[in-house]
N, C-alpha and C positions, 0 to 999 in steps of 0.2 A: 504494500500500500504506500509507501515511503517513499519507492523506486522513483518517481517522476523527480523527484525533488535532487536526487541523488547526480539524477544523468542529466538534469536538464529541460527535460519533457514537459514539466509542472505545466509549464501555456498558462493556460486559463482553471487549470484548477485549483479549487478554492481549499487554503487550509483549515478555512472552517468548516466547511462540507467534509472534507476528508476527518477531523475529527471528530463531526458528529457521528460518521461512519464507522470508525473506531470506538468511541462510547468512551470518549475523552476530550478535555477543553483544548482550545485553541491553543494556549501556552503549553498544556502539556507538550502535544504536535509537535510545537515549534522546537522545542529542547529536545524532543526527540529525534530531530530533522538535525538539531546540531551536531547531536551526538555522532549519529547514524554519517556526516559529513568528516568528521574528526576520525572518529576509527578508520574511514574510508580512505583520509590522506596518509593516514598514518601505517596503514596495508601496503599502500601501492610505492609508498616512500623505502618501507622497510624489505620489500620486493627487489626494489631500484636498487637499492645498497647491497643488495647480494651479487650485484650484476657490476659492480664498478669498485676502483681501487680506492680513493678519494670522496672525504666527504663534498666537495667542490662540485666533483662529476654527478651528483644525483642531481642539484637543482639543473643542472644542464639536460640530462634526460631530463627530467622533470618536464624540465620548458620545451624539450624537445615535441614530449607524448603529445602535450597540450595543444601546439604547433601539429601537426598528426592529427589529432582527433578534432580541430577547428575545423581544420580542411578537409576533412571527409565527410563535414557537415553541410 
């Protein structure tokens, strides 16, 4: 249910709608949306550094993926 928010998708959906969907308040949502975004940097981050010698080299992947996945959009 969170997904849209995750990837970008969100558009026009409402995080109030999507809470009341869930059978929880709007702030709940929203701090769940943050979390859900933080763990998610912190996967792909900690991923990136298995792949590279330097801590330097992951924001550069980093900006790399980002770069990659704008453009495929």
């Amino acid at each position: 249910m969170l997904k849209p928010w995750l990837n970008g998708d969100a558009g026009a959906l409402s995080q109030r709608d999507a809470a009341a969907e869930l059978g929880v308040s709007e702030n709940v949502l929203r701090v769940a949306i943050h979390r859900l975004r933080k763990r998610f940097r912190e996967a792909v981050r900690d991923e990136i550094a298995q792949t590279v010698e330097t801590a330097e080299e992951i924001s550069a992947e980093l900006n790399y993926l980002i770069e990659v996945l704008h453009a495929g959009s």
